[in-house]
N, C-alpha and C positions, 0 to 999 in steps of 0.2 A: 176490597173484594176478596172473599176468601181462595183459597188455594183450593178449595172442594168443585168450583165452579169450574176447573177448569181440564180437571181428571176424576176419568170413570172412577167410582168406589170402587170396582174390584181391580184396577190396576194398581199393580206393584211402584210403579212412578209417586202413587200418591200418597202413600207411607216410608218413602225409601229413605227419610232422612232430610236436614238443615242443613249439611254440608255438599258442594259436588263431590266431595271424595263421598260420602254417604252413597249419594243415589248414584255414583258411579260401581261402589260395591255391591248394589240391588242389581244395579242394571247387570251386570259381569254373570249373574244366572239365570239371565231371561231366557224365556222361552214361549213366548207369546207368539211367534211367526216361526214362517216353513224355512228360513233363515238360519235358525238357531246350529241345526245339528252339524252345515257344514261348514260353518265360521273356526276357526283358529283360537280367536278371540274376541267381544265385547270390542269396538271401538268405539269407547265414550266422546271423548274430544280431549283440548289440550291447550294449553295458556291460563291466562289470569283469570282470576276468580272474580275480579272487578273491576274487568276491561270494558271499556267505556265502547269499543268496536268488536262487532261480533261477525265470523265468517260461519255462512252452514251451505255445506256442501250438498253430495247425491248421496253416495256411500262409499264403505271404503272396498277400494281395492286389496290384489295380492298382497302387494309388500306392505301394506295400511294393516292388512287381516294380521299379518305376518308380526309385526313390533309393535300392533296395540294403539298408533298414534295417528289421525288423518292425515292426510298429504304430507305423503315422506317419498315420493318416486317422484318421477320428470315434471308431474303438473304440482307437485308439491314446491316442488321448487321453485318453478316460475311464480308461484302465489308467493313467494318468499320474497321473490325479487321485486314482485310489484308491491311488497306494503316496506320495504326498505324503500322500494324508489317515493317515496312519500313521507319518510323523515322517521320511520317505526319499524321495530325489531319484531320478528315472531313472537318472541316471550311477550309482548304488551298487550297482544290480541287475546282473545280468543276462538277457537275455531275444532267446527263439529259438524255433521253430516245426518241427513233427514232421517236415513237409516242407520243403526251402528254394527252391525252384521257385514259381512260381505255377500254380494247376489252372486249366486254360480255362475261362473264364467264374466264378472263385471256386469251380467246384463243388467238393464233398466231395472230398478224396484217397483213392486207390483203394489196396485191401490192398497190391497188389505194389509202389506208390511210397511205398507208409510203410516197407514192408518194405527197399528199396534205400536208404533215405535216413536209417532207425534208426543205423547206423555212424556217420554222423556227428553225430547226436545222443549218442551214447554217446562218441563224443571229446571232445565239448564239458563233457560229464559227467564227465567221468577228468580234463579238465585243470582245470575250477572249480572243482572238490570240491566244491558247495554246501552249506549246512546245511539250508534249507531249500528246497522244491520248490512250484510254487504251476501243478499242470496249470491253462490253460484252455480248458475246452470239453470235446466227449466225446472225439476220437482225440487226442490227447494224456493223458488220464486213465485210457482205455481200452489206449493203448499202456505208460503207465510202468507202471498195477499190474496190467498182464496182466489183463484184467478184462473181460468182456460187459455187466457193467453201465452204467447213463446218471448223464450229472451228476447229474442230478434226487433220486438215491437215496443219489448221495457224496460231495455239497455239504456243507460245513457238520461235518466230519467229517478225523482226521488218521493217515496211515496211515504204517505205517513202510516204510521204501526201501530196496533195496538193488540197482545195476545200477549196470556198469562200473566197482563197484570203491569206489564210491560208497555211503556207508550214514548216510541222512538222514529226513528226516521230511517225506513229501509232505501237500498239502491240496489237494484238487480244486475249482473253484469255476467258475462260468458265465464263457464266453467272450464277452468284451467286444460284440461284434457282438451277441451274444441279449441283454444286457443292453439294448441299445441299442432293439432291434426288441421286447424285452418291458415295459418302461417301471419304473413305481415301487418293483412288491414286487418284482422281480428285483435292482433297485439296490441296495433297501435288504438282501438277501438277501449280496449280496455285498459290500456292507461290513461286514456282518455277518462273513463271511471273511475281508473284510483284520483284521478282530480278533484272529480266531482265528493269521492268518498272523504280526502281531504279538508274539503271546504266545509263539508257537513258537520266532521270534528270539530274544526276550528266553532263552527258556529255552536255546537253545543259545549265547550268549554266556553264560551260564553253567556249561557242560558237561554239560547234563542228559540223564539216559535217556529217548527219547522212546517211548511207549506207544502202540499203536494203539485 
């Protein structure tokens, strides 16, 4: 299936290049949302180009907006801690966020800038091929599986994927920040999911059919 099916002809996403550093240097002078003017900088994503696990976040924060890279303050870290506690380094990942902009004041991202800024989430998807997909939070969960529902009800649970071309096995799990502001049973909740995100690796290093 072609790459035209999956971005508007007049987005910038659908010319930006064969490489992520490519559409990462398109992306770098977007200005498709109300996003644009007060960001610092572009925050594309970060890790491997053909990491088999993919993390996409909300957006980025101050210190995110600030060095260019997703989760690098408290909740970055704790996502650091939960994919070492599962046998994996940052570097092996990859990991990126619905919006790459920062929202003023952190607030929530609003329909019409998830909606401009989906394309280039769907590049990032068509050149990683992931195996596995690990949303965190609700508009990342909400946006891969097209879905009204909340973490709360599709934590703990693995569905199958299929967008830009891409056909993989997602797990939704709480976004490092609410793990952060909710304390023990949330922690312990989500490593509960890095279990499950575990076993899903293992089973696509082996070529398995994943089930929803």
């Amino acid at each position: 299936m072609s790459l035209d099916s999956f971005f508007g002809s007049s987005h910038p996403a659908r010319a930006a290049g064969d490489t992520l550093s490519e559409v990462a240097a398109a992306a770098a002078g977007c200005e498709l949302c109300k996003l644009a003017p007060g960001r610092t900088q572009v925050v594309f994503g970060v890790g491997r180009a053909d990491a088999d696990l993919m993390f996409v976040g909300e957006g980025p924060g101050e210190q995110e907006d600030l060095k260019g890279e997703p989760f690098v303050g408290r909740a970055g870290q704790l996502l650091t801690q939960l994919i070492e506690g599962i046998g994996l380094r940052r570097d092996d990942v990859y990991i990126a966020n619905v919006v790459k902009c920062r929202p003023p004041g952190n607030r929530d991202p609003q329909p019409e800038e998830i909606e401009a800024c989906a394309p280039w989430l769907d590049r990032q998807l068509a050149l990683i091929e992931p195996r596995v997909i690990v949303t965190l939070g609700n508009f990342a969960t909400k946006l891969l599986l097209d879905t009204k529902e909340g973490i709360t009800k599709l934590r703990g649970r693995e569905f199958t994927f299929s967008r830009a071309g891409v056909d993989a096995v997602l797990l939704p799990t709480f976004h490092p920040s609410a793990v952060l502001r909710s304390g023990g049973k949330a922690l312990a909740e989500a490593r509960a999911d890095f279990v499950l995100i575990k076993r899903a690796l293992a089973r696509a290093d082996r070529g398995a059919v994943f089930s929803e």
